[in-house]
C-alpha positions as CSV (number, residue, x, y, z in Angstrom):
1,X,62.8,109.5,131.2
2,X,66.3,108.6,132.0
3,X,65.7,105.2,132.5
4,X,63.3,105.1,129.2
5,X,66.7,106.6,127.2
6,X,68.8,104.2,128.9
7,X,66.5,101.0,127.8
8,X,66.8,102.3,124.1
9,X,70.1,102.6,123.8
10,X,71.2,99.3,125.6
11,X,68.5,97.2,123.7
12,X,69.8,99.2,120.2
13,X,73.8,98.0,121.4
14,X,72.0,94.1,122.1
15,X,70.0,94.2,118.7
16,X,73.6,95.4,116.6
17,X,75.8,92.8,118.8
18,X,73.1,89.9,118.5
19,X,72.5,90.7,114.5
20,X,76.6,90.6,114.4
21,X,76.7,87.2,116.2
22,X,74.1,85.7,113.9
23,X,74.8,86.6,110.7
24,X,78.6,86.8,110.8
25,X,80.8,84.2,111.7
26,X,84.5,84.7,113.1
27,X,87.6,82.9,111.7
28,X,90.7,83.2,114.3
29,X,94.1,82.1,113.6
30,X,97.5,82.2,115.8
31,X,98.0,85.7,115.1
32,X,94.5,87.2,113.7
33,X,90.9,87.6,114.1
34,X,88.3,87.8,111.4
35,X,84.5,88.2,110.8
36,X,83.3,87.2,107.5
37,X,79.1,87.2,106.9
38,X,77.6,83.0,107.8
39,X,76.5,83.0,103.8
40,X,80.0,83.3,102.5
41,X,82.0,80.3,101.8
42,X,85.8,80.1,103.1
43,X,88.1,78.0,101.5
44,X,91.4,77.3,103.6
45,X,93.1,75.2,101.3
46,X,96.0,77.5,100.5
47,X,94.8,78.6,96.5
48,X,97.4,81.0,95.2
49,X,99.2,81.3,98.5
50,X,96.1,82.5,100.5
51,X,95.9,81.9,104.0
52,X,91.8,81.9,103.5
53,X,89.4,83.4,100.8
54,X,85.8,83.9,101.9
55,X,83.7,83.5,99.0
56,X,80.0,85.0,98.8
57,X,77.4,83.1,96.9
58,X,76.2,84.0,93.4
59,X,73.0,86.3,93.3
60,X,71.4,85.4,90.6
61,X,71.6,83.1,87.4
62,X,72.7,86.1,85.6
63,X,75.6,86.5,88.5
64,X,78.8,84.6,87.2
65,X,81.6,86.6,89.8
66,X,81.7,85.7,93.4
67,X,82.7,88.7,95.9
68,X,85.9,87.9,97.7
69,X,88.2,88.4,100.7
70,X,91.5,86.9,101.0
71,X,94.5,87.2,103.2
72,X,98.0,86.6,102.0
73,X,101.0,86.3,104.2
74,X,104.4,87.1,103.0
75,X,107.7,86.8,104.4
76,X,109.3,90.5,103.9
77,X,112.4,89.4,106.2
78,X,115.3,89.5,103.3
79,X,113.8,92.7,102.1
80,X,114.4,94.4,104.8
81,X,111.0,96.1,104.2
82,X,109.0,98.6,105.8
83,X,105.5,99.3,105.5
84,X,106.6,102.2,103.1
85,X,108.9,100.1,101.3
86,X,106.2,97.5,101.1
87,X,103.5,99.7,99.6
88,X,106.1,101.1,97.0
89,X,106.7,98.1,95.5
90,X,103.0,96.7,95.6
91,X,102.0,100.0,93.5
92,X,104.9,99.7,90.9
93,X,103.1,95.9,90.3
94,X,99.5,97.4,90.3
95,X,101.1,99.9,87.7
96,X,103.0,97.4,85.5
97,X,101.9,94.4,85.8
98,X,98.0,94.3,86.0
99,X,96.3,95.0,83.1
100,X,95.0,98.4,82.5
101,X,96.6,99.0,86.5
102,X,94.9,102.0,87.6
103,X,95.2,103.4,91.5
104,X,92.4,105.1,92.6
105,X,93.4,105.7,96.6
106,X,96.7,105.2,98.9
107,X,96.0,106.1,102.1
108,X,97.7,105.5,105.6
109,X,95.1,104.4,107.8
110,X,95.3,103.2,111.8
111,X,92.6,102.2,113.8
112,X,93.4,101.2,116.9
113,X,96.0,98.2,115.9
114,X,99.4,98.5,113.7
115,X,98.7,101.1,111.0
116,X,98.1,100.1,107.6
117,X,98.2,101.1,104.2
118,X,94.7,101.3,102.1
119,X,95.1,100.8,98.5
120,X,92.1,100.9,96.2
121,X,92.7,100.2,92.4
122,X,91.3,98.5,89.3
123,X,92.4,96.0,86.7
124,X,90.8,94.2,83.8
125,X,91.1,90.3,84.7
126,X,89.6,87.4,82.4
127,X,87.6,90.2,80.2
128,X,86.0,91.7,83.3
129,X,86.8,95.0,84.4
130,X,87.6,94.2,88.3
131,X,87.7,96.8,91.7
132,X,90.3,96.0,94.8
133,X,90.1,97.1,98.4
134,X,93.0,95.9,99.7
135,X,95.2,96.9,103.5
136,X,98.2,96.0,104.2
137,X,100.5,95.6,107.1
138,X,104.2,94.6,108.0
139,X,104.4,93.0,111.2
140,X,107.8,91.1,112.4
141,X,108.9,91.0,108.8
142,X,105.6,89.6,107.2
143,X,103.3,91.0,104.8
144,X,99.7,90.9,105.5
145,X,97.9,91.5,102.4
146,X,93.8,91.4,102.9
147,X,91.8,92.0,99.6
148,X,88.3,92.8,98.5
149,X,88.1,91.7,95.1
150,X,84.6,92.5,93.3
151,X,83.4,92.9,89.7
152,X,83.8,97.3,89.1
153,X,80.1,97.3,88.2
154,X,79.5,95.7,91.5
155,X,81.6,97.7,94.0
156,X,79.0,100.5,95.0
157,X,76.4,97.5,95.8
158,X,79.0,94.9,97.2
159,X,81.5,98.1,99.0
160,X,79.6,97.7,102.3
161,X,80.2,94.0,103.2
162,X,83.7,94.3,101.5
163,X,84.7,97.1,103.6
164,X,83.0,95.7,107.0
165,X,85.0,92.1,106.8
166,X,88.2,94.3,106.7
167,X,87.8,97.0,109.2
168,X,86.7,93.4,111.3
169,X,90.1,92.3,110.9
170,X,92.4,92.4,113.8
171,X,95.8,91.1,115.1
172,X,95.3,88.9,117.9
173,X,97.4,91.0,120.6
174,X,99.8,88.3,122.2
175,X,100.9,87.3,119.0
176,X,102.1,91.2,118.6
């Protein structure tokens, strides 16, 4: 009976790790790891000072947003900033200068690697009524901002796969 349990659960942690390996792809850079799903596009071309942005596809005909993750990389060294400080100043320009700038959560959040700061809010952009998961870190006086950036009407369907390429985010640990 032992044995029988012990075949279940070992062929259960196989299936997850083999459907993880096939369906996801992993991006690694110096001083970061990422998994991002195969279907989603990633552009590394530096747009608007992003170090990547994986791109899903469209669903439909009717579909005109893409999903998106991207990671953005800012020197905080003349700031003198701290996570805290960091985080204070990224709300006061959700607040003032997104449109219609509204937090939803702020949260301190560490999972096994430098703790970060979880910031959920929403913003009209280009007449559509957007949704952002974003975490950020300050680590040796850089910025890491990741976002999920989705259409609001989307989130609840799209939250999932947003949420899963950023928990898979991880700093590589030499680099730290």
């Amino acid at each position: 009976m032992i044995r029988l349990l012990f075949s279940l659960f070992l062929t259960g942690v196989l299936l997850f790790s083999t459907s993880f390996t096939l369906f996801w792809k992993k991006y690694k850079y110096y001083n970061y790891t990422i998994y991002h799903p195969r279907s989603w596009s990633i552009d590394k071309s530096g747009t608007l000072a992003t170090k990547f942005i994986f791109t899903s596809s469209l669903d439909s005909s009717e579909d005109i947003f893409q999903e998106n993750v991207n990671l953005i990389i800012q020197d905080v060294s003349e700031l003198d900033s701290s996570l805290n400080k960091f985080v204070e100043i990224t709300i006061q320009q959700i607040k003032t200068m997104l449109p219609n700038g509204k937090l939803l959560v702020n949260e301190c959040v560490r999972l096994g690697g430098p703790e970060f700061q979880r910031l959920i809010y929403t913003s009209a952009m280009n007449k559509r009524n957007m949704k952002f998961e974003q975490y950020c870190w300050v680590v040796k006086q850089e910025a890491f901002i990741l976002t999920f950036t989705c259409e609001e009407s989307e989130y609840d369907n799209c939250r999932k796969t947003g949420q899963k390429i950023l928990n898979s985010f991880v700093f590589n640990k030499k680099e730290l």
